[in-house]
ZAMARGU-4260 file (C-alpha; in steps of 0.2 Angstrom, whole numbers, plus 5000, padded with zeros to 4 digits):
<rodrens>
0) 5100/5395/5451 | 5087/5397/5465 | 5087/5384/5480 | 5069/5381/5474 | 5077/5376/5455
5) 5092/5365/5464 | 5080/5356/5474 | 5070/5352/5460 | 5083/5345/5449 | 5089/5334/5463
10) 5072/5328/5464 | 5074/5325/5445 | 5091/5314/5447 | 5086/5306/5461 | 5070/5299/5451
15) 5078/5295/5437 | 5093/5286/5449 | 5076/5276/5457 | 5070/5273/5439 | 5088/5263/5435
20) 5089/5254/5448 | 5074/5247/5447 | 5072/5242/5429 | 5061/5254/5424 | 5070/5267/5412
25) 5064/5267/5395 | 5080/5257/5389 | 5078/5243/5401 | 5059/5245/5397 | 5064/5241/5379
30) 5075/5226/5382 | 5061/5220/5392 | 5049/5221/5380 | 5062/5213/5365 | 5063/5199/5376
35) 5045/5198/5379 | 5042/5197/5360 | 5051/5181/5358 | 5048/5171/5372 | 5027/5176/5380
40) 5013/5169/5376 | 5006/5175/5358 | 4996/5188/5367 | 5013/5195/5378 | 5020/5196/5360
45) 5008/5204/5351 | 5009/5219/5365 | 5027/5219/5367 | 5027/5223/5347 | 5014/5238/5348
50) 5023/5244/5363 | 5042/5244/5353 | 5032/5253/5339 | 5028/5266/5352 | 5045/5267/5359
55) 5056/5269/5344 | 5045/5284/5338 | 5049/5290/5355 | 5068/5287/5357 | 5077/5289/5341
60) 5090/5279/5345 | 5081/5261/5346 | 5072/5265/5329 | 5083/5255/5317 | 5089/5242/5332
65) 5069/5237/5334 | 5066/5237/5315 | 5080/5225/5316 | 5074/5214/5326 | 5055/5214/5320
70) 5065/5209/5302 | 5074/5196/5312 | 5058/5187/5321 | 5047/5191/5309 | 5046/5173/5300
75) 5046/5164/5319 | 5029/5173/5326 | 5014/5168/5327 | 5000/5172/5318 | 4993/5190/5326
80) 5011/5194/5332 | 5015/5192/5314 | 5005/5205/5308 | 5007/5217/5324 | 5025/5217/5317
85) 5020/5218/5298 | 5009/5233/5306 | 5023/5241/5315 | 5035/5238/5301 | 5024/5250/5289
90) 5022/5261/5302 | 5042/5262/5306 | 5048/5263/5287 | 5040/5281/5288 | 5054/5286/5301
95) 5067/5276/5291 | 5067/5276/5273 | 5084/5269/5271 | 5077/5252/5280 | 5065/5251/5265
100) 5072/5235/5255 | 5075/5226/5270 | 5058/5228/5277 | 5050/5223/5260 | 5062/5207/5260
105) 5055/5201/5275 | 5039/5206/5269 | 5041/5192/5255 | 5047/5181/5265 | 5029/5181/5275
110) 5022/5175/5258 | 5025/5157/5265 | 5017/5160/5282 | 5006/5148/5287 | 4994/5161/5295
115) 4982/5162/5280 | 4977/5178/5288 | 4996/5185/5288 | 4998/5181/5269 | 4979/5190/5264
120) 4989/5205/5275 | 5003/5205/5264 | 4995/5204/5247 | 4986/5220/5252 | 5002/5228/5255
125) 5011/5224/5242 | 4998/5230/5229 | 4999/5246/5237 | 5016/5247/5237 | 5017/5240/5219
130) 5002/5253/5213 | 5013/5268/5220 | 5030/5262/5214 | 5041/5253/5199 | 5038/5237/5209
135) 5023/5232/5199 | 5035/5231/5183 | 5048/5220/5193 | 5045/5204/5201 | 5032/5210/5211
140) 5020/5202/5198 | 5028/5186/5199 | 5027/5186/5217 | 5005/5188/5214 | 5005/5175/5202
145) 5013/5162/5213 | 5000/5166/5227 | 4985/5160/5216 | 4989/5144/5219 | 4987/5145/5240
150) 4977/5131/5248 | 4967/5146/5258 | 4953/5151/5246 | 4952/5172/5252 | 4970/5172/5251
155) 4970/5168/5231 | 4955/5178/5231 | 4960/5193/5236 | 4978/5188/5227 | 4965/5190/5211
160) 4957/5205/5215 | 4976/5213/5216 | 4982/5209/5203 | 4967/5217/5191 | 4972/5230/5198
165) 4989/5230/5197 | 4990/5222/5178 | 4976/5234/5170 | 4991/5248/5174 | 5006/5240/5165
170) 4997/5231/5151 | 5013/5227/5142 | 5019/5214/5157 | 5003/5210/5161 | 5002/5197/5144
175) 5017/5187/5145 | 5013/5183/5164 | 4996/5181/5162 | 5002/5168/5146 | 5015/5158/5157
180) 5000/5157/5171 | 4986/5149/5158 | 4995/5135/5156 | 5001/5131/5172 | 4998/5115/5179
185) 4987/5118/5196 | 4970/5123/5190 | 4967/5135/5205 | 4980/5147/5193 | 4975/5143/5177
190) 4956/5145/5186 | 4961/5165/5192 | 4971/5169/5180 | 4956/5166/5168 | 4945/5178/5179
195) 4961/5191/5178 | 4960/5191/5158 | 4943/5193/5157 | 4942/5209/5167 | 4958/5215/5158
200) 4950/5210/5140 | 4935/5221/5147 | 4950/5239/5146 | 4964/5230/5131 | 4950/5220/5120
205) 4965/5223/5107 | 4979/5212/5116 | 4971/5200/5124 | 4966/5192/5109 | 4982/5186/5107
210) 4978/5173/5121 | 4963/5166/5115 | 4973/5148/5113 | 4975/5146/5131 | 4958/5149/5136
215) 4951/5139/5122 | 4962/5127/5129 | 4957/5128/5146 | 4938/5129/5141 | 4942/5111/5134
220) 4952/5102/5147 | 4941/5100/5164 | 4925/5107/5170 | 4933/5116/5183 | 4936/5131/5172
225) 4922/5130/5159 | 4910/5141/5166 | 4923/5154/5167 | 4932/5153/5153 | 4916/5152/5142
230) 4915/5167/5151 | 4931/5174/5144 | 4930/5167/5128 | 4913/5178/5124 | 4923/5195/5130
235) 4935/5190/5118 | 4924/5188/5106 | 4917/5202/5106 | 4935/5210/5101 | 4939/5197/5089
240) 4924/5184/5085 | 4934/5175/5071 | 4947/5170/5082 | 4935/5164/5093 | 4929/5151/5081
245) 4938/5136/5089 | 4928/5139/5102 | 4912/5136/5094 | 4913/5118/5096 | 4914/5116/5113
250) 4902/5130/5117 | 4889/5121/5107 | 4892/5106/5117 | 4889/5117/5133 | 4872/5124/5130
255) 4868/5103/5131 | 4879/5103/5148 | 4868/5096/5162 | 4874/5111/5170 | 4865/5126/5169
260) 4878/5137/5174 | 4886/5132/5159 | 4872/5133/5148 | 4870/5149/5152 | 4889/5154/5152
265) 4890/5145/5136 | 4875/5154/5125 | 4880/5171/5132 | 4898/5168/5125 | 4889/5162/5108
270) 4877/5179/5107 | 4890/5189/5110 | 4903/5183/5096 | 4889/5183/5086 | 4883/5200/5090
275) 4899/5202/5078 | 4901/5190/5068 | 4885/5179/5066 | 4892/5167/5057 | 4903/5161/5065
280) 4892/5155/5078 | 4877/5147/5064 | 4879/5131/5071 | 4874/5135/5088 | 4860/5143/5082
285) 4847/5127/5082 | 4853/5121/5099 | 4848/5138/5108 | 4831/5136/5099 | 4831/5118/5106
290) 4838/5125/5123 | 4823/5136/5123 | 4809/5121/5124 | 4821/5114/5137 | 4811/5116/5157
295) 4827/5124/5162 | 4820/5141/5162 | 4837/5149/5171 | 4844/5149/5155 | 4832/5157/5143
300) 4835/5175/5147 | 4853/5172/5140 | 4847/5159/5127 | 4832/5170/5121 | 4847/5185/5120
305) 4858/5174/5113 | 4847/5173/5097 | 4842/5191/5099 | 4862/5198/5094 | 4863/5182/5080
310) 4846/5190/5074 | 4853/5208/5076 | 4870/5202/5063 | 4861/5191/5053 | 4841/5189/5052
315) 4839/5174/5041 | 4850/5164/5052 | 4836/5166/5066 | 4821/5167/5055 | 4814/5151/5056
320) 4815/5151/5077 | 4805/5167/5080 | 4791/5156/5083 | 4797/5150/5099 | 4804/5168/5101
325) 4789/5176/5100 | 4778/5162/5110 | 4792/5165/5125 | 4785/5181/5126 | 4772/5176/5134
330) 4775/5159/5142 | 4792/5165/5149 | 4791/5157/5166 | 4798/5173/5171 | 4793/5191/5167
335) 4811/5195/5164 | 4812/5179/5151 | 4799/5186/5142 | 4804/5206/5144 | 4822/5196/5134
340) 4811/5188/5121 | 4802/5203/5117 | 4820/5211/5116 | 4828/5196/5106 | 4811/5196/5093
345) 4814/5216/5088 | 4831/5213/5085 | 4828/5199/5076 | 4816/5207/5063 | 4802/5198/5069
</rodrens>
């Protein structure tokens, strides 16, 4: 070895000496920075966490240690520290498969953060997570279900949205939860869940028949979930009308709702289970003629194709209302109301 090459290397150790006696080697940089994530401010925090992510990608030997402790405090942070460390946690898990379990345990744990922002982070995850693994046939559904009764609106929203996902890929599961959530006893689940069986009805018309009870039921017990579940109980229908004759009652009383969102919910569900079965539907069939002399025009688009599929299944039971079909083709107060009457009078026979 050359003086030049000796020389250099005493430079080296006398650096890194310097460096440890004064706090500033990566280890002591470290400690610092895991001190620093439970004690700062919530800003010092947050970038203590990014800077530990950083470091135990560099230095192998911290990796599991800092996973630890991000497992450890997760549940005491605040709100952006907690999902720096949710963040850094995903990121970390790639290095150390094994930590797996115990990073998605204190990922459920973060399901009762009080950081709305922290819980919508976590529902994202875990619907990944669940779509690329058997998670989403364990209690990883459960887990969702629970959710759609947060006080934060985009949390259960987005709660919704994951679990149509999830559900329409193990259909088997997705009935008995989707049964048990109907008839829970906060609206806000009963209230989504509807909203979940209606776009699974849409891809397993077939099986979702079989919980036409509940949503009959629910379309019956508050205003709340009419509009809703009217909604479902037409996509129903249109699998199984018969069984969607208990309905009939209480749709008939919605077209006279002084809501118009449930007038209109209500005759769209009546046209389409009569699309398929017209009679069981005939008795709506003088009301939606009624509704259409009714100054609520934002319903006669649905009202005028309400009759148009009854027409369509069975002519006579429309015959005598073609009249006002046919005059609402040209005294729509809209063009697309009369567009749907000149539909709804052609499918009628008239």
């Amino acid at each position: 070895m050359g003086l030049r090459d000796r020389f250099q290397n005493l430079k080296e150790s006398v650096s890194q000496w310097t460096e440890d006696i004064s706090g500033n080697s990566p280890d002591k940089k470290i400690e610092k920075n895991l001190v620093e994530m439970e004690s700062g401010s919530e800003i010092a925090r947050t970038a203590a966490v990014k800077a530990l992510v950083i470091q135990a990608q560099i230095d192998e030997k911290w990796l599991n240690p800092i996973i630890n402790s991000f497992t450890r405090v997760l549940p005491k942070q605040p709100g952006t520290t907690q999902e720096a460390i949710i963040d850094g946690l995903m990121e970390l898990r790639k290095h150390s498969p094994s930590k797996d379990k115990e990073i998605f345990e204190a990922l459920q744990r973060t399901f009762d953060s009080p950081h709305p922002s922290v819980r919508s982070k976590v529902v994202e995850i875990w619907t990944r997570f669940s779509l690329k693994s058997n998670a989403k046939e364990s209690d990883t559904i459960s887990d969702l279900f629970e959710i759609l009764s947060d006080e934060d609106k985009d949390v259960r929203y987005q709660t919704q949205e994951s679990l149509i996902k999830i559900l329409n890929t193990v259909p088997k599961a997705a009935l008995p939860q989707l049964k048990k959530a109907l008839s829970d006893d906060d609206w806000r689940v009963v209230y989504h869940s509807i909203v979940i069986l209606t776009n699974f009805a849409k891809k397993h018309p077939g099986p979702s028949v079989a919980l036409a009870p509940e949503v009959i039921k629910a379309f019956n017990s508050g205003e709340r979930l009419k509009e809703r579940a009217a909604e479902c109980i037409g996509i129903l229908g249109l699998s199984n009308p018969e069984a969607m004759k208990p309905a009939v009652p209480g749709l008939i009383k919605g077209i006279e709702s002084k809501s118009s969102e449930l007038r209109k919910a209500s005759s769209k569900a009546i046209g389409r289970i009569g699309s398929k079965n017209a009679m069981v539907v005939y008795h709506a069939v003088p009301k939606l003629a009624k509704a259409l002399k009714n100054d609520d025009w934002y319903i006669h688009v649905e009202v005028v194709k309400a009759l148009g599929y009854i027409g369509s299944n069975k002519p006579a039971l429309v015959k005598p209302h073609l009249e006002i079909i046919r005059n609402r083709t040209k005294t729509g107060a809209e063009r697309n109301i009369c567009q749907a009457a000149e539909w709804a009078l052609k499918k009628a026979g008239g």
